[in-house]
N, CA, C and O of each residue as an XYZ file, in Angstrom:
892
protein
N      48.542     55.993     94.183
C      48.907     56.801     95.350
C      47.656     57.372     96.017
O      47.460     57.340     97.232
N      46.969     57.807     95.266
C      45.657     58.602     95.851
C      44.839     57.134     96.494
O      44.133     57.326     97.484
N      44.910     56.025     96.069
C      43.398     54.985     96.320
C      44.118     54.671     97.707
O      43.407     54.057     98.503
N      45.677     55.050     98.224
C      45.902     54.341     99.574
C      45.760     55.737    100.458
O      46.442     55.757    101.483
N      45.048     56.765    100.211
C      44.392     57.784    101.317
C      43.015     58.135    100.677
O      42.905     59.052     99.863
N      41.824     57.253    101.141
C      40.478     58.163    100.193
C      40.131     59.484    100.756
O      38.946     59.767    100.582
N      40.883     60.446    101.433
C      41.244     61.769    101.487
C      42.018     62.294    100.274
O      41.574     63.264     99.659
N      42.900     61.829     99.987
C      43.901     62.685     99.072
C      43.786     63.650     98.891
O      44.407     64.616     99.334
N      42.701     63.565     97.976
C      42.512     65.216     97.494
C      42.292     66.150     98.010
O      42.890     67.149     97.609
N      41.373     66.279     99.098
C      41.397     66.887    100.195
C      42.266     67.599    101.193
O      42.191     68.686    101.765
N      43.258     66.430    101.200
C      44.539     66.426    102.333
C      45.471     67.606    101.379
O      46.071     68.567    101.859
N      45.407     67.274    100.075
C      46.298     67.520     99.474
C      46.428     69.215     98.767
O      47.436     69.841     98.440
N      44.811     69.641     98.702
C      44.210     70.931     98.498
C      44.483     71.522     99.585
O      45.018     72.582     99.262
N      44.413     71.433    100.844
C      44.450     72.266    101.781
C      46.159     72.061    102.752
O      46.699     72.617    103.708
N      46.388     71.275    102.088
C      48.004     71.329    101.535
C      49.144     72.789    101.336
O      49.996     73.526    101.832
N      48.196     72.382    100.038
C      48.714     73.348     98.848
C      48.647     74.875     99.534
O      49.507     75.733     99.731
N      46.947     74.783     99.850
C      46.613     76.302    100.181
C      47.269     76.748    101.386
O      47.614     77.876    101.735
N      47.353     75.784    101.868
C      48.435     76.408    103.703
C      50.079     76.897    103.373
O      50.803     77.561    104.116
N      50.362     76.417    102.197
C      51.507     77.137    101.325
C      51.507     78.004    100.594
O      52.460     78.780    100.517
N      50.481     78.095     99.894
C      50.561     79.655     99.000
C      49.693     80.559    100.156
O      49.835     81.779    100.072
N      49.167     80.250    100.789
C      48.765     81.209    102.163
C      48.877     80.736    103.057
O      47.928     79.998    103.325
N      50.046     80.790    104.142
C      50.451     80.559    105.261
C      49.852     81.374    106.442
O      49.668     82.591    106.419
N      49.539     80.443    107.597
C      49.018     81.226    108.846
C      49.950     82.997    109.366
O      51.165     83.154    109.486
N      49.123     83.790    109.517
C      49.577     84.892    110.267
C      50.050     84.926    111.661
O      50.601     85.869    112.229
N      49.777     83.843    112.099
C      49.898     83.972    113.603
C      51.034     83.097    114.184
O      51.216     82.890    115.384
N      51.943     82.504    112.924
C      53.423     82.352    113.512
C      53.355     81.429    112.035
O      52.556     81.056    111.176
N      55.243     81.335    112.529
C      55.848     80.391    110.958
C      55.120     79.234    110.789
O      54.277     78.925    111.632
N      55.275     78.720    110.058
C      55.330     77.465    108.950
C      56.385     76.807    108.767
O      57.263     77.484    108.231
N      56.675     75.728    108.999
C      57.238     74.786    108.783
C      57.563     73.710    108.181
O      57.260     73.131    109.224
N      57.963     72.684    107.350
C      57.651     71.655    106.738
C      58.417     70.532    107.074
O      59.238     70.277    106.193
N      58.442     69.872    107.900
C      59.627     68.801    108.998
C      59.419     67.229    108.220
O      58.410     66.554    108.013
N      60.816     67.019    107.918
C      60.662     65.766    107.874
C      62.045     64.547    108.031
O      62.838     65.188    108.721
N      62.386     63.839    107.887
C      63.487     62.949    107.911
C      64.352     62.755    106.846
O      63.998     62.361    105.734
N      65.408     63.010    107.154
C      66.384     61.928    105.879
C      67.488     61.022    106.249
O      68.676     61.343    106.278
N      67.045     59.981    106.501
C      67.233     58.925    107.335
C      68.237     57.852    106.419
O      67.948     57.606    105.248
N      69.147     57.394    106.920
C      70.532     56.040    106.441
C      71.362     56.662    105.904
O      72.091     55.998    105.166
N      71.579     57.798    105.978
C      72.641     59.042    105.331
C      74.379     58.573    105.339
O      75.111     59.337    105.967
N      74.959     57.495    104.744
C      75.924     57.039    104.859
C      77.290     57.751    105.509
O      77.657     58.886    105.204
N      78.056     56.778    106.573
C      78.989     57.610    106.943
C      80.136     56.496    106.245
O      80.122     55.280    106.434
N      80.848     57.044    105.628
C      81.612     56.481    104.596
C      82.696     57.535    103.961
O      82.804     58.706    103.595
N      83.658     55.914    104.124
C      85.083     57.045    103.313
C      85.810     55.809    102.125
O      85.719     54.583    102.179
N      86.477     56.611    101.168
C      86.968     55.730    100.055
C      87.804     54.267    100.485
O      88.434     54.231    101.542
N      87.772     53.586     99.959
C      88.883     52.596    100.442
C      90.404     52.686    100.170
O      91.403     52.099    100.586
N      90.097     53.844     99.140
C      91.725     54.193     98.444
C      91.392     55.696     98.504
O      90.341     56.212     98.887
N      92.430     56.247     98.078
C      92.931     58.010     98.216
C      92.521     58.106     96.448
O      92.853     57.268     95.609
N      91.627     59.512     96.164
C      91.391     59.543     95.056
C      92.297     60.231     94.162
O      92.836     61.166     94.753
N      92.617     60.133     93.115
C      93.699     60.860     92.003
C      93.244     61.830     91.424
O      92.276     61.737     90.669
N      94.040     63.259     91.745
C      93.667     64.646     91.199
C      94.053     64.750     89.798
O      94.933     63.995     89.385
N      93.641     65.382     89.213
C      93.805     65.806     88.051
C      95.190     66.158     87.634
O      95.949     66.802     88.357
N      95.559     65.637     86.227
C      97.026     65.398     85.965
C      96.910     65.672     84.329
O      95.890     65.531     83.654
N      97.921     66.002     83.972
C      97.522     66.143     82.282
C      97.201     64.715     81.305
O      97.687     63.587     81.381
N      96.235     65.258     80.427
C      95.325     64.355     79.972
C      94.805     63.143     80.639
O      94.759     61.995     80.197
N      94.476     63.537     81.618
C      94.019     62.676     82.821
C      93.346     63.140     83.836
O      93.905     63.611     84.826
N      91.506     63.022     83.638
C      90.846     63.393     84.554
C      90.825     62.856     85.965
O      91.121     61.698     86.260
N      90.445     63.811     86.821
C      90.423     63.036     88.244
C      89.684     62.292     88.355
O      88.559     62.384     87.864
N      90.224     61.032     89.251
C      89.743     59.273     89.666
C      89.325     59.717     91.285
O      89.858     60.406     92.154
N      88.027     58.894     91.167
C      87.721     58.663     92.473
C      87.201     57.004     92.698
O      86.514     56.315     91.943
N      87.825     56.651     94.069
C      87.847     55.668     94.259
C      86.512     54.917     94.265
O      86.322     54.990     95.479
N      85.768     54.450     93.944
C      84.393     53.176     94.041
C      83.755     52.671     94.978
O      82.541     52.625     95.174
N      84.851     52.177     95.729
C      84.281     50.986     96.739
C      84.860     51.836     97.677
O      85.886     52.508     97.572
N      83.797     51.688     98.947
C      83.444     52.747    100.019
C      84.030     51.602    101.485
O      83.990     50.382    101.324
N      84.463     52.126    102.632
C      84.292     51.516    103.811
C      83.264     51.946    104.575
O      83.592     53.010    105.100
N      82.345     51.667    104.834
C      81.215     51.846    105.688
C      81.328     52.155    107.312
O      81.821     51.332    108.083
N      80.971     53.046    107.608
C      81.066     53.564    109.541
C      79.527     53.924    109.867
O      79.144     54.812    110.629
N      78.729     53.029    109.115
C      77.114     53.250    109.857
C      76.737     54.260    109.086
O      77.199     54.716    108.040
N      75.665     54.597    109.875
C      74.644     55.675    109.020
C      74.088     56.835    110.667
O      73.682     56.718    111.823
N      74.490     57.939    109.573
C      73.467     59.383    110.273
C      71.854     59.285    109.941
O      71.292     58.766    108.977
N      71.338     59.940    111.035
C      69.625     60.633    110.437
C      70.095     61.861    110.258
O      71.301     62.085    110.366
N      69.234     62.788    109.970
C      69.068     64.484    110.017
C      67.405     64.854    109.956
O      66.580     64.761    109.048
N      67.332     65.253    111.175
C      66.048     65.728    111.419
C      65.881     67.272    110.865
O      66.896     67.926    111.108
N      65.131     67.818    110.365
C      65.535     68.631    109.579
C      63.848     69.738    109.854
O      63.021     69.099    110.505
N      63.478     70.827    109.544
C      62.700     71.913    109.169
C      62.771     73.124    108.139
O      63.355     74.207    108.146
N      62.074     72.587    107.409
C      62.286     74.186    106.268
C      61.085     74.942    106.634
O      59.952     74.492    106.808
N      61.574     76.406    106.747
C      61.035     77.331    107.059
C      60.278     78.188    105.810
O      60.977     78.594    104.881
N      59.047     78.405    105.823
C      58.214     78.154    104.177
C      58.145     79.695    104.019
O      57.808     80.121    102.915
N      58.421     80.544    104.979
C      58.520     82.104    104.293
C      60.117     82.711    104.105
O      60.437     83.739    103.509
N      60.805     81.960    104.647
C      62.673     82.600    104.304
C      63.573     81.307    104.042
O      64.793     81.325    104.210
N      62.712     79.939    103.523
C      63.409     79.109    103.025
C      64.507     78.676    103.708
O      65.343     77.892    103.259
N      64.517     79.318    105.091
C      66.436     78.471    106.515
C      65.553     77.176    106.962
O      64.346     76.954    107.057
N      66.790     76.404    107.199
C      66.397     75.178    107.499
C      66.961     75.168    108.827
O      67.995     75.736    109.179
N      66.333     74.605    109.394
C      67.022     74.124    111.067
C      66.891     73.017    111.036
O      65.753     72.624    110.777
N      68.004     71.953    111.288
C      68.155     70.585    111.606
C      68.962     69.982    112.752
O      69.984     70.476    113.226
N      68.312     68.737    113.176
C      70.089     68.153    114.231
C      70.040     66.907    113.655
O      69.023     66.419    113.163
N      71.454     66.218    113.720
C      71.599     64.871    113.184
C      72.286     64.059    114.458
O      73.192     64.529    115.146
N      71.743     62.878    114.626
C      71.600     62.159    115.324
C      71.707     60.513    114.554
O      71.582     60.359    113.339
N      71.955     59.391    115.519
C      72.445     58.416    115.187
C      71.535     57.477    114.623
O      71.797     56.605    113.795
N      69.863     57.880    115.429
C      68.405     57.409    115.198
C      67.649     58.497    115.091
O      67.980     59.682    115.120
N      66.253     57.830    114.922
C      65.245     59.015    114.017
C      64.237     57.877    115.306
O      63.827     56.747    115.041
N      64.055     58.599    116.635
C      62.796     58.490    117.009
C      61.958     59.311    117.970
O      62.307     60.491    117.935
N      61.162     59.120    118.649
C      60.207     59.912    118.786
C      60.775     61.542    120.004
O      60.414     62.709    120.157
N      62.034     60.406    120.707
C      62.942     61.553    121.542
C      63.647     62.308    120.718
O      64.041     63.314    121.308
N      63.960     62.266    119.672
C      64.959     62.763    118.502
C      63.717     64.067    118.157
O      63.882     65.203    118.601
N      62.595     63.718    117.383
C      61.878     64.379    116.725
C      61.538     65.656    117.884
O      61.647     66.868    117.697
N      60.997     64.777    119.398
C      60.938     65.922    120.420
C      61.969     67.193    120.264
O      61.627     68.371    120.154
N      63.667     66.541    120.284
C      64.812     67.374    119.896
C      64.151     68.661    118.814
O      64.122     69.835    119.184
N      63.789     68.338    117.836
C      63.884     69.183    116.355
C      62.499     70.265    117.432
O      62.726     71.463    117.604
N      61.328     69.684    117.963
C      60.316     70.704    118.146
C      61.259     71.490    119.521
O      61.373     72.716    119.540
N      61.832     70.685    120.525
C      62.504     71.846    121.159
C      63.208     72.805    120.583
O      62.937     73.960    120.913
N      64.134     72.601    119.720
C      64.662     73.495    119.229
C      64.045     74.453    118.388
O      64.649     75.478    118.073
N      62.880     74.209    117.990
C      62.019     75.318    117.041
C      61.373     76.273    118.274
O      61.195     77.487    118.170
N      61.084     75.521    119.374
C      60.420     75.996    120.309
C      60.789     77.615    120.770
O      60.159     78.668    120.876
N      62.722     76.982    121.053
C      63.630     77.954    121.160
C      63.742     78.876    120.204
O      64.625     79.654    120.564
N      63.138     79.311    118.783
C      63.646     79.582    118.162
C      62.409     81.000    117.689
O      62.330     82.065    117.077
N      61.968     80.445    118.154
C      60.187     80.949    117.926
C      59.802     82.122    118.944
O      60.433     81.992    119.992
N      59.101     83.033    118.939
C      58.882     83.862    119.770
C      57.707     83.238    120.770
O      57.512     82.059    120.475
N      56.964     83.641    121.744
C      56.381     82.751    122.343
C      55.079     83.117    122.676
O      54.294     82.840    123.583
N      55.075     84.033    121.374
C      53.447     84.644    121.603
C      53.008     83.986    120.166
O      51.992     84.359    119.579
N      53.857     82.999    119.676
C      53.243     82.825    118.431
C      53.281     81.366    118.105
O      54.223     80.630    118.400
N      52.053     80.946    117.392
C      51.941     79.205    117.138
C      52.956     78.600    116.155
O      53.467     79.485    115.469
N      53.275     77.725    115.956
C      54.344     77.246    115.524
C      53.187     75.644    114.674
O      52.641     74.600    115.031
N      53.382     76.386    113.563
C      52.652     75.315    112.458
C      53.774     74.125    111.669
O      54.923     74.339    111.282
N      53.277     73.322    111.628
C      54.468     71.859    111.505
C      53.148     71.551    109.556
O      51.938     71.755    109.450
N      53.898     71.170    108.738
C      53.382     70.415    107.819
C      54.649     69.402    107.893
O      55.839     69.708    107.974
N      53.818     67.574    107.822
C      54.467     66.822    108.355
C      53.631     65.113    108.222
O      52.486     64.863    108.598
N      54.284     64.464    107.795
C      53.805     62.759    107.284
C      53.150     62.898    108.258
O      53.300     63.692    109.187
N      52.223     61.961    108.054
C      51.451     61.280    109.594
C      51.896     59.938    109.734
O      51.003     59.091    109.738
N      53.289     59.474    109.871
C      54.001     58.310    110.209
C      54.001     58.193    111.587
O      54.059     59.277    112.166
N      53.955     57.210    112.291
C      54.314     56.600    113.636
C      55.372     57.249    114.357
O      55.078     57.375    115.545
N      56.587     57.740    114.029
C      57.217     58.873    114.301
C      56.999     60.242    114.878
O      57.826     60.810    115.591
N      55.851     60.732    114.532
C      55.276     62.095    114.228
C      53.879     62.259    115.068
O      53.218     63.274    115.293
N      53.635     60.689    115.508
C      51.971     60.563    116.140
C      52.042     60.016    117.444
O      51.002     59.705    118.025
N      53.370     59.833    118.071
C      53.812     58.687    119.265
C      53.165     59.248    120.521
O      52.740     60.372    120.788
N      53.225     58.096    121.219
C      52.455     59.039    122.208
C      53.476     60.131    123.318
O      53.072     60.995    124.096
N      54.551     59.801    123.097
C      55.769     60.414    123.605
C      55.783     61.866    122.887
O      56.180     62.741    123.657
N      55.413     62.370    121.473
C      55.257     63.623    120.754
C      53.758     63.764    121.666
O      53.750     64.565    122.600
N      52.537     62.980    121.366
C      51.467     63.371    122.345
C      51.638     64.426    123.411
O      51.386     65.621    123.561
N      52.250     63.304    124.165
C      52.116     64.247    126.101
C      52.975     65.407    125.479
O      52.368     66.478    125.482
N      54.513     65.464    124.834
C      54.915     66.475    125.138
C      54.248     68.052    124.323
O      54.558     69.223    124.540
N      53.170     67.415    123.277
C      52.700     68.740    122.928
C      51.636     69.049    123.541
O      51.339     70.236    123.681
N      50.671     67.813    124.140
C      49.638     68.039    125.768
C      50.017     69.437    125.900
O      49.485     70.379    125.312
N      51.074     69.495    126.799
C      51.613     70.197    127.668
C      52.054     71.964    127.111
O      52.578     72.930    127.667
N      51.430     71.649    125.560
C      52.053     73.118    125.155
C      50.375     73.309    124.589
O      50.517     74.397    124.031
N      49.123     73.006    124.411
C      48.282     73.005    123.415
C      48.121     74.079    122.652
O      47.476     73.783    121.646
N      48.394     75.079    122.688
C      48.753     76.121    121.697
C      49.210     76.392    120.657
O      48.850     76.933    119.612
N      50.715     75.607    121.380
C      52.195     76.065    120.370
C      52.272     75.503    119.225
O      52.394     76.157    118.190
N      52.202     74.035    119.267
C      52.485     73.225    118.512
C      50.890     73.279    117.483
O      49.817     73.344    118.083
N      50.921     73.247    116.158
C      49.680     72.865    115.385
C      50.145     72.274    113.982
O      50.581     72.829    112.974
N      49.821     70.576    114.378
C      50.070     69.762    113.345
C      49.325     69.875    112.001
O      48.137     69.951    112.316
N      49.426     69.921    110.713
C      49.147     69.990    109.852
C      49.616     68.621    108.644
O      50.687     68.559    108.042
N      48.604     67.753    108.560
C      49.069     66.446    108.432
C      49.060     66.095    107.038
O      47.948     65.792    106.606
N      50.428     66.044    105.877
C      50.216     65.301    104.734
C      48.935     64.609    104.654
O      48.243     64.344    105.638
N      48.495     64.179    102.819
C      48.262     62.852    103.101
C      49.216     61.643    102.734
O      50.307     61.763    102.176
N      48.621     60.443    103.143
C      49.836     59.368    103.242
C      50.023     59.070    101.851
O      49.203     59.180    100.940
N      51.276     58.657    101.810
C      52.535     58.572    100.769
C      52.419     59.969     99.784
O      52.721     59.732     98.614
N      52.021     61.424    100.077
C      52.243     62.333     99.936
C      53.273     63.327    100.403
O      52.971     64.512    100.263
N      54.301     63.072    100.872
C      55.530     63.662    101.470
C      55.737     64.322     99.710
O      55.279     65.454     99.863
N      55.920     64.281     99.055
C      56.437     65.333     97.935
C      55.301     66.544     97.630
O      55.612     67.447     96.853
N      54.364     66.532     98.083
C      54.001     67.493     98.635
C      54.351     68.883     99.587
O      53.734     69.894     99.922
N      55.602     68.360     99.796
C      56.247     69.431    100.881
C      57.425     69.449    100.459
O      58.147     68.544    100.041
N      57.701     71.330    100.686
C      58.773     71.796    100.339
C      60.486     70.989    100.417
O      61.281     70.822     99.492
N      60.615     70.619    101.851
C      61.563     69.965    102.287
C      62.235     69.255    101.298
O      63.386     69.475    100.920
N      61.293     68.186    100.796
C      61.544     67.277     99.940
C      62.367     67.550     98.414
O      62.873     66.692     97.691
N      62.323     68.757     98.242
C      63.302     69.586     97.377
C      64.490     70.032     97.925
O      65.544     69.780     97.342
N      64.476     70.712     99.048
C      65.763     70.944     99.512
C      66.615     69.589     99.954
O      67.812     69.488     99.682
N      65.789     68.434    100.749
C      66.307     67.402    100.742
C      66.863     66.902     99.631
O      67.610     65.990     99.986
N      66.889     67.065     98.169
C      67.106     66.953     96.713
C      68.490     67.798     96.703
O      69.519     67.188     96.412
N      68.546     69.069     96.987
C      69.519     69.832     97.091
C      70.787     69.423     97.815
O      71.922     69.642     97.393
N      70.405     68.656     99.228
C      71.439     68.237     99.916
C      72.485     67.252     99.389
O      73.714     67.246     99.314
N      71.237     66.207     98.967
C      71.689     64.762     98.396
C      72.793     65.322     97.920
O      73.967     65.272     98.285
N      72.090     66.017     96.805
C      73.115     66.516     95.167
C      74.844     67.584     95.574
O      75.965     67.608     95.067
N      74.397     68.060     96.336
C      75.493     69.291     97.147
C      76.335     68.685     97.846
O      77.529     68.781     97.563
N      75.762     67.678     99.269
C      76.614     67.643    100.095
C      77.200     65.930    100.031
O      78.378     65.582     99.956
N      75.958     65.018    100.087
C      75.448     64.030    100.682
C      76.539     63.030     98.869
O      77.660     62.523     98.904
N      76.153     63.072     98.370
C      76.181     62.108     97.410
C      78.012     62.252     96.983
O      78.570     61.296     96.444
N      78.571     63.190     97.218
C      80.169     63.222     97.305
C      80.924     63.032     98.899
O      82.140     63.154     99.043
N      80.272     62.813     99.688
C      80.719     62.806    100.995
C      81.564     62.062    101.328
O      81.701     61.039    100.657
N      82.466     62.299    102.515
C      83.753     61.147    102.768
C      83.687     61.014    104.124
O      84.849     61.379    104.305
N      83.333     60.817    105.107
C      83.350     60.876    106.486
C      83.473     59.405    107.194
O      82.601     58.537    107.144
N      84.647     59.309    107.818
C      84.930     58.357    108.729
C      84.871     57.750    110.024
O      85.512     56.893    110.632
N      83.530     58.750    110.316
C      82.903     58.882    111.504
C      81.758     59.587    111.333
O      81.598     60.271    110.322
N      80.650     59.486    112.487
C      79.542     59.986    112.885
C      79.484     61.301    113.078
O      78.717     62.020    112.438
N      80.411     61.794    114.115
C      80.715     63.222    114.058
C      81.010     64.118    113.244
O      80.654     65.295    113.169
N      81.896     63.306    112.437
C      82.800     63.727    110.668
C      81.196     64.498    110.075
O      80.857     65.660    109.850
N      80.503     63.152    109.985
C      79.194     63.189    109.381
C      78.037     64.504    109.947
O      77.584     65.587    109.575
N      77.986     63.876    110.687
C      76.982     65.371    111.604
C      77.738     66.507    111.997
O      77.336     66.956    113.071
N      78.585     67.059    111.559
C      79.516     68.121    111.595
C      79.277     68.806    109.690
O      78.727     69.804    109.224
N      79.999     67.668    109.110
C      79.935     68.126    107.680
C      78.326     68.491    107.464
O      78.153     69.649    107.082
N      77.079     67.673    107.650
C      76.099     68.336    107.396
C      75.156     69.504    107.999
O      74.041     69.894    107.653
N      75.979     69.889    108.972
C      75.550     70.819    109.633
C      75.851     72.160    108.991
O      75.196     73.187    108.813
N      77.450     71.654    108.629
C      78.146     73.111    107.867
C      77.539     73.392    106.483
O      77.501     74.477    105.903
N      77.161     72.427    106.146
C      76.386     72.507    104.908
C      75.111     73.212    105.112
O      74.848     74.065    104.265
N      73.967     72.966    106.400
C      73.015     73.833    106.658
C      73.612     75.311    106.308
O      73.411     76.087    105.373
N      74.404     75.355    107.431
C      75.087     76.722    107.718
C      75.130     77.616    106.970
O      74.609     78.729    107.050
N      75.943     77.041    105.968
C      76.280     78.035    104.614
C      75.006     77.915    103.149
O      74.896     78.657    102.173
N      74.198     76.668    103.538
C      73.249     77.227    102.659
C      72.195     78.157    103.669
O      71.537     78.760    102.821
N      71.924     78.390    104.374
C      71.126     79.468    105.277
C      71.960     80.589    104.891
O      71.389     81.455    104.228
N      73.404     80.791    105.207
C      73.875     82.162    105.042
C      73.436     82.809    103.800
O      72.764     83.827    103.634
N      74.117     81.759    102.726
C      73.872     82.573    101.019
C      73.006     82.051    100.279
O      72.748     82.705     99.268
N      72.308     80.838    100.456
C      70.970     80.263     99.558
C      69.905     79.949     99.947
O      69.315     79.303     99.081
N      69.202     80.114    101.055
C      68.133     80.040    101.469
C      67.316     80.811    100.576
O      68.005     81.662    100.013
N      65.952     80.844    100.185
C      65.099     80.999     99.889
C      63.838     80.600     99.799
O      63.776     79.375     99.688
N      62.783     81.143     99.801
C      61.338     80.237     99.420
C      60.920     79.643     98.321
O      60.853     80.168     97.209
N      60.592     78.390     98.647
C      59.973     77.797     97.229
C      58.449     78.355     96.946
O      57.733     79.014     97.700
N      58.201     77.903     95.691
C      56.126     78.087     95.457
C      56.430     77.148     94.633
O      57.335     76.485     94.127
N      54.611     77.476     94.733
C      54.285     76.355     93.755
C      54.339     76.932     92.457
O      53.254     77.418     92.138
N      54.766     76.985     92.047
C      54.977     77.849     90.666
C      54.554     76.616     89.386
O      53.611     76.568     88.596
N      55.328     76.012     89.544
C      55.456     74.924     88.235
C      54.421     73.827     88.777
O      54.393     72.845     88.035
N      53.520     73.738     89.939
C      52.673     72.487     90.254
C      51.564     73.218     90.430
O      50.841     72.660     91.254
N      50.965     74.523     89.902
C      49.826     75.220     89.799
C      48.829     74.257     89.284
O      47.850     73.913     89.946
N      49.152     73.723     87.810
C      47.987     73.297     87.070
C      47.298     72.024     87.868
O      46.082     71.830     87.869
N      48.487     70.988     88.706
C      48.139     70.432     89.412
C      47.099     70.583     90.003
O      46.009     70.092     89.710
N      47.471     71.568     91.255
C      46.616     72.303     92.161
C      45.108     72.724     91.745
O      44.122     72.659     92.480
N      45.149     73.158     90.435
C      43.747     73.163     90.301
C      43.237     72.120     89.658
O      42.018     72.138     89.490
N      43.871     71.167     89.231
C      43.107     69.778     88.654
C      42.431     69.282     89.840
O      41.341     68.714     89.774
N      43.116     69.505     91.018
C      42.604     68.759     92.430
C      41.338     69.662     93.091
O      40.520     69.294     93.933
N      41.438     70.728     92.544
C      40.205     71.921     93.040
C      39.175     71.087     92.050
O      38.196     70.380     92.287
N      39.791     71.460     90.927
C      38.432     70.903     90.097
C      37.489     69.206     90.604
O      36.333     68.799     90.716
N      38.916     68.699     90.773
C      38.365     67.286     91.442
C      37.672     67.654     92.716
O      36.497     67.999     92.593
N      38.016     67.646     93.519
C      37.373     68.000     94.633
C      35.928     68.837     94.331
O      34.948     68.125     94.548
N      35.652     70.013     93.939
C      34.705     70.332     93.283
C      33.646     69.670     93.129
O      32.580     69.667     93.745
N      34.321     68.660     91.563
C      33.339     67.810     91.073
C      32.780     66.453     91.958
O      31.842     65.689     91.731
N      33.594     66.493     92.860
C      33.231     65.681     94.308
C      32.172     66.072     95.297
O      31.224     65.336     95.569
N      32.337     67.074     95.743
C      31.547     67.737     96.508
C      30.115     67.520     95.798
O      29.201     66.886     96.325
N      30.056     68.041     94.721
C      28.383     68.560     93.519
C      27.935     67.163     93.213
O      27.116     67.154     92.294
N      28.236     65.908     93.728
C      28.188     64.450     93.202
C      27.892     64.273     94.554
O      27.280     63.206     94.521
N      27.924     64.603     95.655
C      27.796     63.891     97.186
C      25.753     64.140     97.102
O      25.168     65.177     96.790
N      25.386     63.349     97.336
C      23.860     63.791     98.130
C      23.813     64.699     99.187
O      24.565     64.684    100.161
N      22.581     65.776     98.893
C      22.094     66.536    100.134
C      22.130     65.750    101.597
O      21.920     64.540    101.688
N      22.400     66.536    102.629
C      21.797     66.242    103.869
C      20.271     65.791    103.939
O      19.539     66.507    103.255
N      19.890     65.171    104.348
C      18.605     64.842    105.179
C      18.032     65.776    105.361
O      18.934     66.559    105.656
N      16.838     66.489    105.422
C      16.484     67.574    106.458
C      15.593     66.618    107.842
O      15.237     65.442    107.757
N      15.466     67.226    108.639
C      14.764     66.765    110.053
C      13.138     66.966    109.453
O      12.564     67.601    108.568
N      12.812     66.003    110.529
C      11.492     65.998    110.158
C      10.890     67.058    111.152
O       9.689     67.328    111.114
């Protein structure tokens, strides 16, 4: 993983540190995709629970396409803001920063931690953050480092909660049910993650980095 960014460690230290110390001068964010989100319902009606006889659920699924959910976790009160949509592209992603835009006070920068995928770099995200140079301040994984970011846990949460028992026979069904699911985990379970349990990590990569730096040759001096 590290030999396909010879940043890593780097990317990945100042990562870390933009999470256990987040900018003062507006939220933090951690945006990312969860994309082919099945819209699917049983092929049969499932059987409730009956004596000595646990409840049956049916197997084989009918398929009605697939949702995205563009999604943001918010890294100091753990609410997520998302919209789900039919595709995941660069007008979609615009969607998620308008809506943070809205959401945000407007004296304050609005920090994104976020893949550096083709998605996220278009030139269509370009012009439209041109036009704000302030607001918007990308803060870029390194590549195939997305578990690096918070999201990617709550995205874990969804799967397990909403996503992996789901029945929806439509798109709307679908982007309705996961919305309500935002909803009510913002009302009563939101919270912040840390790094709590990936500390030792964190400093194996200080130390690396470190021992990187003290291994580079001096500058040149001018003659």
């Amino acid at each position: 993983m590290e030999e396909r960014d010879p940043q890593f460690v780097e990317k990945a230290v100042a990562i870390i540190e933009l999470e256990l110390h987040p900018p003062s001068d507006g939220p933090t964010f951690l945006v990312d995709e969860k994309t082919g989100i099945g819209v699917r319902e049983p092929s049969a009606p499932s059987q409730p629970v009956a004596p000595d006889q646990p409840a049956r659920r049916e197997f084989e699924y009918v398929r009605h396409g697939t949702a995205d959910l563009l999604a943001a976790f918010a890294l100091l009160t753990g609410l997520v803001y998302g919209i789900v949509r039919p595709r995941h592209r660069s007008a979609e992603f615009i969607e998620l920063l308008r809506l943070l835009d809205q959401l945000v006070p407007k004296d304050q920068v609005i920090h994104l931690i976020l893949d550096p995928v083709k998605l996220h770099c278009s030139a269509e995200v370009a012009v439209y953050v041109a036009y704000r140079p302030w607001r918007f301040q990308f803060h870029w994984l390194p590549v195939h480092g997305s578990w690096l970011s918070f999201i990617e846990v709550w995205f874990a949460i969804l799967s397990k909660k909403c996503l992996d028992r789901s029945e929806w026979a439509t798109f709307d069904e679908a982007a309705q049910g996961i919305l309500d699911f935002i909803a009510t985990y913002d009302t009563h379970h939101a919270h912040p993650f840390t790094w709590r349990k990936g500390i030792k990590f964190y400093q194996r990569l200080k130390d690396k980095l470190a021992n990187k730096q003290s291994t580079q040759p001096a500058p040149a001096e001018a003659a």
